[in-house]
C-alpha positions as CSV (number, residue, x, y, z in Angstrom):
1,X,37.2,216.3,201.4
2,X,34.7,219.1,200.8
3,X,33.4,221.6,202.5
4,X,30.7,221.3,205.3
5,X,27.7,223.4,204.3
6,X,24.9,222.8,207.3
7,X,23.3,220.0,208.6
8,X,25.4,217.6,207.3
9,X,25.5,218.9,203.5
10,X,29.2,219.2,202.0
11,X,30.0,221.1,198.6
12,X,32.7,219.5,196.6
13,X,35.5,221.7,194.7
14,X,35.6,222.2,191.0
15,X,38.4,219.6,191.0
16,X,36.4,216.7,192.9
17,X,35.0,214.5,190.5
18,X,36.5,216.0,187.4
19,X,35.6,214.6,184.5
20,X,39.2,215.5,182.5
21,X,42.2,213.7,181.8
22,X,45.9,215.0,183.0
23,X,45.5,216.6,178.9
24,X,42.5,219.0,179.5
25,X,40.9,216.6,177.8
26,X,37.2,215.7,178.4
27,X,36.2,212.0,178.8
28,X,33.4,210.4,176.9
29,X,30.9,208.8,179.5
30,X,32.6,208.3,182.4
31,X,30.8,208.5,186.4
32,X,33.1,211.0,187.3
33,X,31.6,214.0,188.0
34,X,28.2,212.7,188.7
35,X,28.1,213.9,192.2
36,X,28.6,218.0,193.3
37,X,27.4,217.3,196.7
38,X,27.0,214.5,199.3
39,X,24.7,214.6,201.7
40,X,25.5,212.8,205.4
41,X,21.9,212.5,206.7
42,X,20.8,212.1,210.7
43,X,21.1,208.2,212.1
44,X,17.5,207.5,212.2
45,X,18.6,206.3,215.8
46,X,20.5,203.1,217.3
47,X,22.7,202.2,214.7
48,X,25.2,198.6,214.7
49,X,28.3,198.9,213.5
50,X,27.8,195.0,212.3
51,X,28.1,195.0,208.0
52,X,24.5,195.3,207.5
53,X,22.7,198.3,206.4
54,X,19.4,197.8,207.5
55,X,19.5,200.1,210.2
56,X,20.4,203.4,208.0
57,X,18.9,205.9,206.6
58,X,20.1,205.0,202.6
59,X,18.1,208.0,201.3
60,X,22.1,210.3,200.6
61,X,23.5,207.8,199.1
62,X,25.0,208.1,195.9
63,X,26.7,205.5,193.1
64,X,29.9,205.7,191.6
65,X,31.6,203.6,189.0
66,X,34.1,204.3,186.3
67,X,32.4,204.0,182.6
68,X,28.5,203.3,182.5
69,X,29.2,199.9,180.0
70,X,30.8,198.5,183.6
71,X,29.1,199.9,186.3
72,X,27.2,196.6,186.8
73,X,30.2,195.0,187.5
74,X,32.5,197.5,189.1
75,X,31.1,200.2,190.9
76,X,30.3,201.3,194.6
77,X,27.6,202.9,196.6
78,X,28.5,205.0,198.9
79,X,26.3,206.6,202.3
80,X,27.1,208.8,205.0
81,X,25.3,209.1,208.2
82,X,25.7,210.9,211.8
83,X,24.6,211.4,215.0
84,X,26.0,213.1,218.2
85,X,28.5,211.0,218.7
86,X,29.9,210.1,215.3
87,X,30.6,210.4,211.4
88,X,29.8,207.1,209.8
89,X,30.1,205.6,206.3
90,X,28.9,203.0,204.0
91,X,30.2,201.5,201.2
């Protein structure tokens, strides 16, 4: 994981996300790399651990997926949230 800057802001490593194969080589268009931080925001308040995400706060959340010809098909979004009491994510 990274590292936790304040208030819930991590800081990824050169090497999260990195957009080169095991040759050095750089990839064409790939969604790796997108992100160099990830934010986990403050639970807006009461929130149900219950599959739905219409109690959070969706506003750090970031997208992921492989190549962007695909992403519509396989990809993830991905949200983090906390409060005094927990570290919670969304996927």
């Amino acid at each position: 994981m990274g590292t936790k800057l304040d208030s819930g802001r991590f800081e990824f490593g050169p090497d999260f996300g990195n957009s080169r194969d095991c040759s050095g080589q750089a990839r064409a268009d790939v969604g790796l790399g997108r992100h160099k931080q990830l934010y986990a925001v403050p639970a807006p308040g009461k929130v149900t651990i219950d599959g739905k995400l219409d109690d959070w706060d969706l506003s750090g959340q970031i997208e992921m997926y492989v190549v962007s010809e695909t992403k519509d098909v396989q990809s993830a979004k991905f949200a983090l949230m906390y409060d005094h009491e927990a570290f919670t994510s969304a996927e």
